[in-house]
N, CA and C atoms as a LAMMPS dump frame, in Angstrom:
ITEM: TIMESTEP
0
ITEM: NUMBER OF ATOMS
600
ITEM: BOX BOUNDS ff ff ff
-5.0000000000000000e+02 5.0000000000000000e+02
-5.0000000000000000e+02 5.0000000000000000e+02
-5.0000000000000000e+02 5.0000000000000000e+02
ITEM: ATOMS id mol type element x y z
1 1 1 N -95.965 -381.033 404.245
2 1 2 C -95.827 -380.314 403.023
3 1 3 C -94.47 -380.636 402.426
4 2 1 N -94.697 -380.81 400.988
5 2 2 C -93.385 -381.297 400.351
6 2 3 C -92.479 -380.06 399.749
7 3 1 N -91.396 -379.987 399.536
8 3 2 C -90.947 -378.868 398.852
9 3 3 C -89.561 -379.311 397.424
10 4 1 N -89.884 -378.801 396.574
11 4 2 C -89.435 -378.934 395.763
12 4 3 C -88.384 -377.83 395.325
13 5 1 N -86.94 -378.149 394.865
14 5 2 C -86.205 -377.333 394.721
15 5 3 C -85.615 -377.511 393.15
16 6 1 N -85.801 -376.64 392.287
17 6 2 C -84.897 -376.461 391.054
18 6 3 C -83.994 -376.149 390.834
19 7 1 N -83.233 -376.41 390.238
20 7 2 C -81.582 -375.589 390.034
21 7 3 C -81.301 -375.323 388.702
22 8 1 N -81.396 -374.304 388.035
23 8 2 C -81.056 -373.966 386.775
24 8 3 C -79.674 -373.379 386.142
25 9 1 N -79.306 -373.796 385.519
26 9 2 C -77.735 -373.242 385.14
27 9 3 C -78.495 -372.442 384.291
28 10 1 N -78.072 -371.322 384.424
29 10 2 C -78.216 -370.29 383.059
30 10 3 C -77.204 -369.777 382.998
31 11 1 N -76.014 -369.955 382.31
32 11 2 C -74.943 -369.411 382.263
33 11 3 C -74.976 -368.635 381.28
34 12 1 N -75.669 -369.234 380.038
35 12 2 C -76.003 -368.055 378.731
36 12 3 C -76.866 -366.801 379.003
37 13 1 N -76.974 -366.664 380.254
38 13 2 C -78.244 -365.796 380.387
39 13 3 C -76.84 -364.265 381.012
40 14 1 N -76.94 -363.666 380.684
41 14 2 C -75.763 -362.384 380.592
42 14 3 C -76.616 -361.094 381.547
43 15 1 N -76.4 -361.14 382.834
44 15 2 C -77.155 -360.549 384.113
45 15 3 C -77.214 -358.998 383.33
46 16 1 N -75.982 -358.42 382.646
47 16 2 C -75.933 -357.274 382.135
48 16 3 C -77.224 -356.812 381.163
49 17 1 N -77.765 -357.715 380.344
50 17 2 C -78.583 -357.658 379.202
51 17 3 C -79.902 -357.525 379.825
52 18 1 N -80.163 -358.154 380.554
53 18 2 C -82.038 -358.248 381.006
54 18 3 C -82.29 -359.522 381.783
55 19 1 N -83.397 -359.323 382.27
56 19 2 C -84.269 -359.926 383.248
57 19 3 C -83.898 -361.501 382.946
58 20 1 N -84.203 -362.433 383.884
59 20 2 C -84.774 -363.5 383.504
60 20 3 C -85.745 -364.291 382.529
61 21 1 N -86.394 -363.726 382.849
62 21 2 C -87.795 -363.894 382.393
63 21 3 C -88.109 -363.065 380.523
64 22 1 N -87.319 -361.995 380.406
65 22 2 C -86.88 -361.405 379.184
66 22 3 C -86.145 -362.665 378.358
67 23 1 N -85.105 -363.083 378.836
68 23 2 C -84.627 -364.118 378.238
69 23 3 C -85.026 -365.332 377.907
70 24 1 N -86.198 -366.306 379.282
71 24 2 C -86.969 -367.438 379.1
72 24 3 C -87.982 -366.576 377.574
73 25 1 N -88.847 -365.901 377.888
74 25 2 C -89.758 -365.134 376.734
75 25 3 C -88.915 -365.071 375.517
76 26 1 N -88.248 -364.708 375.221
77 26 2 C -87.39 -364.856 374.136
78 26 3 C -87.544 -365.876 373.162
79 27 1 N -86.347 -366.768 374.166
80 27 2 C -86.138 -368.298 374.151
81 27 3 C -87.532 -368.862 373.477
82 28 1 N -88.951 -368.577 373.974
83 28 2 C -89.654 -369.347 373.541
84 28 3 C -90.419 -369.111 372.251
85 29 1 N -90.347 -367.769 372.443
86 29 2 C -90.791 -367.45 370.89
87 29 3 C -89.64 -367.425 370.032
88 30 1 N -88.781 -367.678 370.086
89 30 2 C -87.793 -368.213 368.89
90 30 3 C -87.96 -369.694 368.645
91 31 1 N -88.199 -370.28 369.838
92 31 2 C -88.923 -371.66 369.535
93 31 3 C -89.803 -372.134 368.945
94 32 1 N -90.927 -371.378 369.386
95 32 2 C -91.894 -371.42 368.292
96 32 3 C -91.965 -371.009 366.94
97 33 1 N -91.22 -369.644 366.772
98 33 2 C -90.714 -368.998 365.476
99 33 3 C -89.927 -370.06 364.428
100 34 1 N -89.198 -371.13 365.356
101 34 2 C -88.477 -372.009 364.532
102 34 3 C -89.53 -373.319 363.807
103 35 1 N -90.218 -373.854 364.806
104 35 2 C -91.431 -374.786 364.592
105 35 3 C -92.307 -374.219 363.554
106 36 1 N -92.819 -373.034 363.965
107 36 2 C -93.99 -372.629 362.809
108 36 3 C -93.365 -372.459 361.367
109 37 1 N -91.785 -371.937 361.484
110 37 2 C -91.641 -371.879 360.314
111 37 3 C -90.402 -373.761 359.701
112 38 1 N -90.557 -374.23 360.819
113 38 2 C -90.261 -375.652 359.576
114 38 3 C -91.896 -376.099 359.478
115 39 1 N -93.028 -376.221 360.176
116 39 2 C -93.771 -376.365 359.509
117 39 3 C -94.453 -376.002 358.132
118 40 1 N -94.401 -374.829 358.088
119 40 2 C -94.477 -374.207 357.23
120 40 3 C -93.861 -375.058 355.834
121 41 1 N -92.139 -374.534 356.113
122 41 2 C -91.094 -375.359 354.706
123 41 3 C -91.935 -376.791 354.379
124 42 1 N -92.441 -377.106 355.522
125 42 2 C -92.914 -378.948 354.995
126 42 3 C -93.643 -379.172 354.192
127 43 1 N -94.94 -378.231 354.569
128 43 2 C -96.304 -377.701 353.997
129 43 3 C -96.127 -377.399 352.724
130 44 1 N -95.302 -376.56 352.525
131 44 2 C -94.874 -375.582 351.246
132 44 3 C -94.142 -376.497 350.21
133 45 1 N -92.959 -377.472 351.008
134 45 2 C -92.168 -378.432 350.072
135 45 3 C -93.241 -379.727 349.307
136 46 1 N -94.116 -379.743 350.536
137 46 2 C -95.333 -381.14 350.263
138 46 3 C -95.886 -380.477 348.685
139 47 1 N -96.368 -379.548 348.812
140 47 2 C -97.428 -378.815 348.335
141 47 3 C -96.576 -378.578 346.495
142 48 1 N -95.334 -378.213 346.372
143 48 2 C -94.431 -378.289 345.811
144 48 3 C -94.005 -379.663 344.601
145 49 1 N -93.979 -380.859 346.104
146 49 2 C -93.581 -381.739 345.359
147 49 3 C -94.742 -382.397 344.791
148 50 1 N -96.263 -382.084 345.235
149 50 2 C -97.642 -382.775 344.837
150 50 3 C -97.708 -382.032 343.412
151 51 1 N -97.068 -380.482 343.033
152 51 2 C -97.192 -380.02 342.088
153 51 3 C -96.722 -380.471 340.837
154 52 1 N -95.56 -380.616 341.476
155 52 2 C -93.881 -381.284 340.294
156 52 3 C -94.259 -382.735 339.831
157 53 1 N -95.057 -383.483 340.806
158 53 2 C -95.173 -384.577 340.439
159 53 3 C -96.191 -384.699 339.523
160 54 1 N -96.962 -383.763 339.83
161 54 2 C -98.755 -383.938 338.73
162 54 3 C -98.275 -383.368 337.512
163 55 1 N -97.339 -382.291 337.558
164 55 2 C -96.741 -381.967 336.081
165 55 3 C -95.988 -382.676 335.375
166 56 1 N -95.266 -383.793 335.58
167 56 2 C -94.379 -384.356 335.513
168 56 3 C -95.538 -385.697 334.723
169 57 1 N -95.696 -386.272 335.866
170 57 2 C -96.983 -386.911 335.415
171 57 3 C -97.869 -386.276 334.381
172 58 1 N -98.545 -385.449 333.989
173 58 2 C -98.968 -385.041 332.81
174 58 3 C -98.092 -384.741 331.604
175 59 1 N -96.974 -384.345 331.454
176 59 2 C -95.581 -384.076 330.878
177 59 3 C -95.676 -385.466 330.493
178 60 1 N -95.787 -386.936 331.108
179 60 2 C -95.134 -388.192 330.686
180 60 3 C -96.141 -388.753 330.162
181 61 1 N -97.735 -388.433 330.727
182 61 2 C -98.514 -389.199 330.256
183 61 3 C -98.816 -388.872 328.485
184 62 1 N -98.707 -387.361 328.597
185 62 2 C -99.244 -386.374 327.247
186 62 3 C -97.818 -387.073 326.257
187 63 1 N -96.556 -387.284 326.046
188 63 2 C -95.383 -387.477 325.749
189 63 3 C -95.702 -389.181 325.386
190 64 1 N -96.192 -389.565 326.593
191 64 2 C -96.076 -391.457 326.08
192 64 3 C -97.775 -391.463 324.794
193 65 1 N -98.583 -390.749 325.356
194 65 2 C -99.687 -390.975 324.507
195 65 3 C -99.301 -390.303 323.232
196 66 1 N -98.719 -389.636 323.042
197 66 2 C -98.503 -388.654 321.331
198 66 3 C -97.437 -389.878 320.748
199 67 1 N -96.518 -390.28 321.39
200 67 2 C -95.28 -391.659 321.319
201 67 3 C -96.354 -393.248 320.87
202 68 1 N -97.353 -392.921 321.595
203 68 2 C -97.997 -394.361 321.452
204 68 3 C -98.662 -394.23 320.213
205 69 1 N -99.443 -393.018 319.749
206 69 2 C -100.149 -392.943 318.877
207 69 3 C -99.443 -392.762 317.229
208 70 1 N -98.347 -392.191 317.207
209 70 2 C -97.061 -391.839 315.942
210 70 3 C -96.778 -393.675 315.71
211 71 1 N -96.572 -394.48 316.854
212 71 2 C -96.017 -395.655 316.848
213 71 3 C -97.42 -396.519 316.048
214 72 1 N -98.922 -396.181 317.247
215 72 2 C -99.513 -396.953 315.9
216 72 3 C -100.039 -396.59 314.704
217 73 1 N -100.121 -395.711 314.566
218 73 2 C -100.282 -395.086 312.967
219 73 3 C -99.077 -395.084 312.48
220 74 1 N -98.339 -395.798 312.255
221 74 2 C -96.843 -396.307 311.554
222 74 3 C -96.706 -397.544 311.84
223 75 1 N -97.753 -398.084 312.665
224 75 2 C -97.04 -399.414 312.622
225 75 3 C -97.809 -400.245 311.414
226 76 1 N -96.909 -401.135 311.281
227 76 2 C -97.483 -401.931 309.696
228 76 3 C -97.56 -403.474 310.289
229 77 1 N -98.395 -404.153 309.684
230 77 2 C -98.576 -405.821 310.437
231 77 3 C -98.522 -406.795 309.185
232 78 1 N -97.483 -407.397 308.996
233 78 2 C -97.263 -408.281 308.048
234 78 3 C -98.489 -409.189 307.613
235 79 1 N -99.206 -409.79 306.778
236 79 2 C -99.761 -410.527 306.436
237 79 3 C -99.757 -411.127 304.732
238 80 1 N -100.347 -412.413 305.184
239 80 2 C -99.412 -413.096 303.97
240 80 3 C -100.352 -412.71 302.581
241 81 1 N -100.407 -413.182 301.523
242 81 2 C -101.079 -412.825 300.363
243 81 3 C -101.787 -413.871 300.135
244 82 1 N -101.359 -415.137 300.121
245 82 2 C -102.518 -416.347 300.269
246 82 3 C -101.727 -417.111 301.434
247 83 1 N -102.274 -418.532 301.141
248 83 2 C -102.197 -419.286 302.142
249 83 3 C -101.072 -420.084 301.625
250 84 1 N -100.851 -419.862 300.569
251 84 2 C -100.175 -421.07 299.871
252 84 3 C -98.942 -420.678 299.871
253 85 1 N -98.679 -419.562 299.645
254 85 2 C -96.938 -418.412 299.669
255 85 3 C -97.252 -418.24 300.547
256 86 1 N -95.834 -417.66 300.683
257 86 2 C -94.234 -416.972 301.587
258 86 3 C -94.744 -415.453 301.275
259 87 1 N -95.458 -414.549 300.027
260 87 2 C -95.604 -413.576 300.287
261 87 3 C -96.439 -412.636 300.703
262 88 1 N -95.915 -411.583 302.013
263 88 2 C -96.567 -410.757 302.959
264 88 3 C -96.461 -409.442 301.769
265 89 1 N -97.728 -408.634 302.737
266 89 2 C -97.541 -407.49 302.368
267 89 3 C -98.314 -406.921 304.045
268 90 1 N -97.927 -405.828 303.689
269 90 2 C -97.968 -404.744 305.029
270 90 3 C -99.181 -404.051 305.234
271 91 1 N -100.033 -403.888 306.273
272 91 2 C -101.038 -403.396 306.327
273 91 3 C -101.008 -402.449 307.786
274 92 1 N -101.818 -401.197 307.688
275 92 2 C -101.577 -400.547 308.871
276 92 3 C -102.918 -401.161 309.708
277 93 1 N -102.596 -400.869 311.331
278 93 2 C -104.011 -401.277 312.271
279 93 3 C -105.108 -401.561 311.654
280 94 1 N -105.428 -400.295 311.433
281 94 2 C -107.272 -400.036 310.838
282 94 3 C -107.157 -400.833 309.877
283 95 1 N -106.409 -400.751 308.473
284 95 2 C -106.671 -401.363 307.881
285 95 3 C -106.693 -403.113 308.27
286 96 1 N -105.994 -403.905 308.985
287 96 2 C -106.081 -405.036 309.732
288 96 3 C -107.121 -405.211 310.46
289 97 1 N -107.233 -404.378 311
290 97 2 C -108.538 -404.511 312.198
291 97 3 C -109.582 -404.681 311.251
292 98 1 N -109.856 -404.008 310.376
293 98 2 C -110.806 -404.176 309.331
294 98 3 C -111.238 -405.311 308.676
295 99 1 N -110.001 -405.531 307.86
296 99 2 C -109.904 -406.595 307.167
297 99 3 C -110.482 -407.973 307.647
298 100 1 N -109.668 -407.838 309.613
299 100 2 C -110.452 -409.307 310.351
300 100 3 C -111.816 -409.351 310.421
301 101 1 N -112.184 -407.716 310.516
302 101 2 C -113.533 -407.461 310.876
303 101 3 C -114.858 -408.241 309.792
304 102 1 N -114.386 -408.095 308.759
305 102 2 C -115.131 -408.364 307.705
306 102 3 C -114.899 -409.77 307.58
307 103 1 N -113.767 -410.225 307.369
308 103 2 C -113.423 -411.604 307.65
309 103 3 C -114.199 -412.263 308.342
310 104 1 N -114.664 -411.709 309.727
311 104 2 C -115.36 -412.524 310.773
312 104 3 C -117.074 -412.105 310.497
313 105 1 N -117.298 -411.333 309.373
314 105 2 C -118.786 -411.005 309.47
315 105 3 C -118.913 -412.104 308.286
316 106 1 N -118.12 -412.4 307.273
317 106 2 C -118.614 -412.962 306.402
318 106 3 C -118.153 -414.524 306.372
319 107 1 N -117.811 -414.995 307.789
320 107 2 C -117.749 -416.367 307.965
321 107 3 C -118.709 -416.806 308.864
322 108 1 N -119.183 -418.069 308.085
323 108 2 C -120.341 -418.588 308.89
324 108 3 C -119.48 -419.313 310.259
325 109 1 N -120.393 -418.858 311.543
326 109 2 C -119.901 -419.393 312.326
327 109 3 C -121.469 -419.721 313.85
328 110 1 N -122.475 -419.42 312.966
329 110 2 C -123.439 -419.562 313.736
330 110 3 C -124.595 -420.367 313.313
331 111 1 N -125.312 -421.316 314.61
332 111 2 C -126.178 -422.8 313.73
333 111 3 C -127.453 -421.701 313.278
334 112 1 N -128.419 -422.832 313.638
335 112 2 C -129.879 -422.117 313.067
336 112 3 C -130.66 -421.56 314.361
337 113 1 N -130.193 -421.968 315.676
338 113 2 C -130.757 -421.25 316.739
339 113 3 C -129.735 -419.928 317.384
340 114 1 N -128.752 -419.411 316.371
341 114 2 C -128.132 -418.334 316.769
342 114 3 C -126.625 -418.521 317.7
343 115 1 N -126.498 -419.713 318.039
344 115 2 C -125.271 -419.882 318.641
345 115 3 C -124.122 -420.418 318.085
346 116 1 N -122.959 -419.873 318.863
347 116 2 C -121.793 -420.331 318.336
348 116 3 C -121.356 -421.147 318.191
349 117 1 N -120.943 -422.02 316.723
350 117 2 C -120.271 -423.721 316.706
351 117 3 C -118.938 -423.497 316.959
352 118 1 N -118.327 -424.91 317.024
353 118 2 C -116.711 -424.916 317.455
354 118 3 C -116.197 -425.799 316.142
355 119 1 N -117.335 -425.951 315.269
356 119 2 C -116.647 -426.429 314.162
357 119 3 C -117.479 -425.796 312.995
358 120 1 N -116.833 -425.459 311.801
359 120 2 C -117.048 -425.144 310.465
360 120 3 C -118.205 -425.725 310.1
361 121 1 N -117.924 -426.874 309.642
362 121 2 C -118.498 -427.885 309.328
363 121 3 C -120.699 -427.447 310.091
364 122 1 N -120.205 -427.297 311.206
365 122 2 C -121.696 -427.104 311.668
366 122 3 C -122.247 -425.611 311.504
367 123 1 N -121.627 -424.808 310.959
368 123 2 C -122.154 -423.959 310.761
369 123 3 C -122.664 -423.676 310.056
370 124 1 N -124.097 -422.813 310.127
371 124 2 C -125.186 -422.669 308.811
372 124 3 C -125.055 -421.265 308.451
373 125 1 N -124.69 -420.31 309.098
374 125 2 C -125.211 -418.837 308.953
375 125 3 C -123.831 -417.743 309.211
376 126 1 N -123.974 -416.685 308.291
377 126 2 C -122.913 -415.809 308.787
378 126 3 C -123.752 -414.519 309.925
379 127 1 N -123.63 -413.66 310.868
380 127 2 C -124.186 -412.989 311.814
381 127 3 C -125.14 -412.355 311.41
382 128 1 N -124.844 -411.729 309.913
383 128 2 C -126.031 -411.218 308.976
384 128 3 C -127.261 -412.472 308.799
385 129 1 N -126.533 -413.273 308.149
386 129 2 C -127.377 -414.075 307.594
387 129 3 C -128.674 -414.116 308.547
388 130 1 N -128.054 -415.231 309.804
389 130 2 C -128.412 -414.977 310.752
390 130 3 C -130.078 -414.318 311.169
391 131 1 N -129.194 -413.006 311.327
392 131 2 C -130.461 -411.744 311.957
393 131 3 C -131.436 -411.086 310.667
394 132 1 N -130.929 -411.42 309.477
395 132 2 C -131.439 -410.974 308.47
396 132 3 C -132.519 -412.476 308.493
397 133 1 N -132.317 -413.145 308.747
398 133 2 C -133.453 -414.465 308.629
399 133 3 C -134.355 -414.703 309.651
400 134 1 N -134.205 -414.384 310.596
401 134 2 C -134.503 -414.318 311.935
402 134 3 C -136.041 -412.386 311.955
403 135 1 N -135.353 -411.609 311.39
404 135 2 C -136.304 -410.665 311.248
405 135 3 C -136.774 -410.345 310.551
406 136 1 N -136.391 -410.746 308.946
407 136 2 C -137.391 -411.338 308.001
408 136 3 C -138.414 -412.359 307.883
409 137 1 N -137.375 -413.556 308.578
410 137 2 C -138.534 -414.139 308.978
411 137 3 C -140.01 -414.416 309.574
412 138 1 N -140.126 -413.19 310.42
413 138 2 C -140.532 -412.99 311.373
414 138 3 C -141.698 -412.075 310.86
415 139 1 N -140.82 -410.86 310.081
416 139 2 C -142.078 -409.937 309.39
417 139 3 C -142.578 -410.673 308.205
418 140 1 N -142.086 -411.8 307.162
419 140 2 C -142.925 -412.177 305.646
420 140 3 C -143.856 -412.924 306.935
421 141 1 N -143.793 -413.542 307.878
422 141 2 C -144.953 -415.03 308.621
423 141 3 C -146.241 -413.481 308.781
424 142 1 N -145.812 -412.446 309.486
425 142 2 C -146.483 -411.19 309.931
426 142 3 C -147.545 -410.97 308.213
427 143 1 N -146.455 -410.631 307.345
428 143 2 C -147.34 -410.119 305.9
429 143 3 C -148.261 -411.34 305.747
430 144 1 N -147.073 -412.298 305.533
431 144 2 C -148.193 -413.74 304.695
432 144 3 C -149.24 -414.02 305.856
433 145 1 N -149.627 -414.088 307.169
434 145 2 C -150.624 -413.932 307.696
435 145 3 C -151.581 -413.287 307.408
436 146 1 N -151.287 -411.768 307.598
437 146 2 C -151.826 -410.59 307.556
438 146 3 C -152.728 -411.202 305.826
439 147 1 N -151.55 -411.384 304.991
440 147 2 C -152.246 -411.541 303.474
441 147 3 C -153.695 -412.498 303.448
442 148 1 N -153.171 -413.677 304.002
443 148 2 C -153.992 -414.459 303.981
444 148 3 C -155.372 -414.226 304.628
445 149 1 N -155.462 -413.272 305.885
446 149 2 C -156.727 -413.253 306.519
447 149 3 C -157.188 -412.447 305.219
448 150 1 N -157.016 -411.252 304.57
449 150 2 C -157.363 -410.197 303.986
450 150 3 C -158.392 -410.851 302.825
451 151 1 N -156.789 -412.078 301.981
452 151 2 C -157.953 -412.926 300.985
453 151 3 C -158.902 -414.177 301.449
454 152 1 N -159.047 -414.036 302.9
455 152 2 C -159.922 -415.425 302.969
456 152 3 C -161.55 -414.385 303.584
457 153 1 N -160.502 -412.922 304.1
458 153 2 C -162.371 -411.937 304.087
459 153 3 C -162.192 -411.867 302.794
460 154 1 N -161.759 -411.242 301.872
461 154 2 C -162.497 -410.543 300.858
462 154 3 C -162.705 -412.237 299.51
463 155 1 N -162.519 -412.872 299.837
464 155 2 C -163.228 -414.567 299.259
465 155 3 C -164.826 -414.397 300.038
466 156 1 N -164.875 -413.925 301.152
467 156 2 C -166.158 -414.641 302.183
468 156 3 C -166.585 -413.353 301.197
469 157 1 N -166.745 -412.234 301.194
470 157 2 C -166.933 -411.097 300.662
471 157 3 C -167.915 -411.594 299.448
472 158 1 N -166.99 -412.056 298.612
473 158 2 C -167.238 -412.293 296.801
474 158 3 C -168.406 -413.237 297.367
475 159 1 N -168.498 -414.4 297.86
476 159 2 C -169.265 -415.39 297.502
477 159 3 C -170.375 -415.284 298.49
478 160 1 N -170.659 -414.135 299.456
479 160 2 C -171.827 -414.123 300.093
480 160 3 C -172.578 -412.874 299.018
481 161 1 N -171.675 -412.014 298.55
482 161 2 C -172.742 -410.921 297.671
483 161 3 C -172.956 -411.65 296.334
484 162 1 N -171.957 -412.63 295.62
485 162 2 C -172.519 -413.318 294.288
486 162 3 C -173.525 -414.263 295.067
487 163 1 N -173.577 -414.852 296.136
488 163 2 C -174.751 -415.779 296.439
489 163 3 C -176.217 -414.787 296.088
490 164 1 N -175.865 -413.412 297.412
491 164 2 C -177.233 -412.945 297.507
492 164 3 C -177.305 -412.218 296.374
493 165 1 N -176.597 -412.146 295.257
494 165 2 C -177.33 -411.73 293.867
495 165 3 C -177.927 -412.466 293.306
496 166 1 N -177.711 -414.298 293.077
497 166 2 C -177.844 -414.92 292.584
498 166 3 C -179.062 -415.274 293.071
499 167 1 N -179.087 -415.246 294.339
500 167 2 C -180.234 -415.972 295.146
501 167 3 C -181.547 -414.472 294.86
502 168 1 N -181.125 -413.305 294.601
503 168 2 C -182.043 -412.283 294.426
504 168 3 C -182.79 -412.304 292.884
505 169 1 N -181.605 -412.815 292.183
506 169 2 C -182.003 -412.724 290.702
507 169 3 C -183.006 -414.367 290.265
508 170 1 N -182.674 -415.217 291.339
509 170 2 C -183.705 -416.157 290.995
510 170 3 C -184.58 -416.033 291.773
511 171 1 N -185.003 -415.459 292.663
512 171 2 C -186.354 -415.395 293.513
513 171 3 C -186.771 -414.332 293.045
514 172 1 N -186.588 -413.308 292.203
515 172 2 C -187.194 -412.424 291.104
516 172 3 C -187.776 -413.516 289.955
517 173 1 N -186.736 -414.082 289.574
518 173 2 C -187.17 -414.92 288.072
519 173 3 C -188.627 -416.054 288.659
520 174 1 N -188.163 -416.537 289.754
521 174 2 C -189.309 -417.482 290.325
522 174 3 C -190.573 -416.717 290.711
523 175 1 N -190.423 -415.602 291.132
524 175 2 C -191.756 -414.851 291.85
525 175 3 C -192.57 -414.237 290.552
526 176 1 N -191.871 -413.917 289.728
527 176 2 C -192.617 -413.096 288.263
528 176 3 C -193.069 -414.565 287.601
529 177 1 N -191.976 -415.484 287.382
530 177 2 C -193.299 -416.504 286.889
531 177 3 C -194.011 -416.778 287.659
532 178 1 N -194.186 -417.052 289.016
533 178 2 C -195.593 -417.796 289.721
534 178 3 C -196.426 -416.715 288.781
535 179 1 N -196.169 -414.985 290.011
536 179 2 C -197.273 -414.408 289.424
537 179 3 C -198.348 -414.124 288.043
538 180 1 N -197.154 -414.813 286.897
539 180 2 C -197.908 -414.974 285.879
540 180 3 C -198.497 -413.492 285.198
541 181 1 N -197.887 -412.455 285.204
542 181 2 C -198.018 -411.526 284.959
543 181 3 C -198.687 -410.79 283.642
544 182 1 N -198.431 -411.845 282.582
545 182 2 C -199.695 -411.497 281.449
546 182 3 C -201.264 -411.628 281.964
547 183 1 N -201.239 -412.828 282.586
548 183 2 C -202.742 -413.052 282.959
549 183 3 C -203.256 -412.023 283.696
550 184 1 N -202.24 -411.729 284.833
551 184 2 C -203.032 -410.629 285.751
552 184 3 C -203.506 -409.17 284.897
553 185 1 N -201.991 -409.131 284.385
554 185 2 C -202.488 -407.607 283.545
555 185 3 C -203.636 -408.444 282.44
556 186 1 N -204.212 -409.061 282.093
557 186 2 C -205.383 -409.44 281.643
558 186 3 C -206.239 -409.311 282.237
559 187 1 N -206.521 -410.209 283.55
560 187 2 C -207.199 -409.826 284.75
561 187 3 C -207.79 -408.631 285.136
562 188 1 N -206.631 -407.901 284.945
563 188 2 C -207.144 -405.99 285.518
564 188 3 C -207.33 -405.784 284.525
565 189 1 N -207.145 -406.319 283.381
566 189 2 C -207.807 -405.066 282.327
567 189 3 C -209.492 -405.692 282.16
568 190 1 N -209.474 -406.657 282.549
569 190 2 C -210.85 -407.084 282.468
570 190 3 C -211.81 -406.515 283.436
571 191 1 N -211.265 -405.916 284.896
572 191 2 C -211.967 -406.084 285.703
573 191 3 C -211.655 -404.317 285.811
574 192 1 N -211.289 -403.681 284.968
575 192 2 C -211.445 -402.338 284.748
576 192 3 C -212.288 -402.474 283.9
577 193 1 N -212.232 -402.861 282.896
578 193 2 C -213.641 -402.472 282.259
579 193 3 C -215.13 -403.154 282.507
580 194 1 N -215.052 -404.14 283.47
581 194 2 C -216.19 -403.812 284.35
582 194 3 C -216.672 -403.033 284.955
583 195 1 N -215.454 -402.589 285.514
584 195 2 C -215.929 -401.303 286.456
585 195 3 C -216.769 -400.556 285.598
586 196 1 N -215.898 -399.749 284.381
587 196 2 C -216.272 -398.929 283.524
588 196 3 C -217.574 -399.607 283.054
589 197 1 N -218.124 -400.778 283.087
590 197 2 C -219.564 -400.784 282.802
591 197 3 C -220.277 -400.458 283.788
592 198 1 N -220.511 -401.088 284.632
593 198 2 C -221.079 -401.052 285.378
594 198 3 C -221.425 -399.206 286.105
595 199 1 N -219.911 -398.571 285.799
596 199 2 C -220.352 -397.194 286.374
597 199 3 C -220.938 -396.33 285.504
598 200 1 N -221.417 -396.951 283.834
599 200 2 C -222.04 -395.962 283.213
600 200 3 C -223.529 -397.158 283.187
């Protein structure tokens, strides 16, 4: 059997005041009392500085965006008056942004199958032009189809009912002459008044 011996200096430990063990107990919950509460400060400072910083951060972001926006609604962009002068005049964003905007709708820069040339020269169409030809196109082929079946029935229409009038009004005119229709009504009147003899 092994034996183990400790030796503790406790010189701070004051025999007058209390126990041993009063004093280790102490000792340790002041230890811990000290730990729980720097944990705590850390927790609390973290928690603190995550605050300061998100305000701070919103404070700079709200400050640079109101700064960014005063800057471009004041800012002005030189552009010249022709091509030929030296003189600019000043235009704000929108109005620039605009100006290119239209600029670029009303330059031809697209062939006849919709894609983009790299030269002037080959270009047929402005983006309107373009889609305005492309879906017009598309609906007059739709009408002028559509038109055309409509007048090639109502043509078949006209010339099968003027046929079968025509063809009705001469096989009337042909059938009344064969029958010869004076003679017959001659005929019957003859062969009524046979009757009428014969029945008196």
């Amino acid at each position: 059997m092994n034996k183990l011996t400790v030796e503790l200096e406790l010189d701070w430990l004051d025999s007058d005041s209390g126990s041993v063990s009063d004093a280790i107990r102490d000792e340790v919950v002041r230890g811990l009392q000290d730990r729980l509460i720097q944990k705590v400060e850390k927790q609390v400072q973290a928690a603190l500085e995550s605050k300061i910083t998100e305000a701070a951060d919103k404070v700079t972001n709200e400050y640079l965006v109101a700064v960014y926006q005063e800057r471009l609604q004041n800012l002005k962009i030189p552009v010249k008056k022709s091509t030929w002068g030296s003189d600019v005049e000043y235009h704000s964003l929108s109005e620039y942004v605009g100006n290119q905007f239209d600029n670029f709708l009303q330059r031809k820069t697209l062939d006849e199958y919709g894609k983009r040339v790299d030269y002037e020269r080959d270009a047929k169409y402005t983006i309107f032009e373009y889609f305005a030809k492309d879906i017009l196109g598309k609906e007059l082929e739709k009408k002028v189809s559509a038109l055309i079946s409509e007048a090639r029935q109502k043509a078949e229409n006209t010339v099968l009912s003027t046929l079968e009038k025509n063809l009705r009004e001469q096989l009337s005119a042909d059938i009344i002459g064969r029958l010869n229709i004076p003679s017959m009504l001659k005929s019957l009147q003859e062969k009524a008044a046979e009757i009428e003899m014969n029945g008196q």
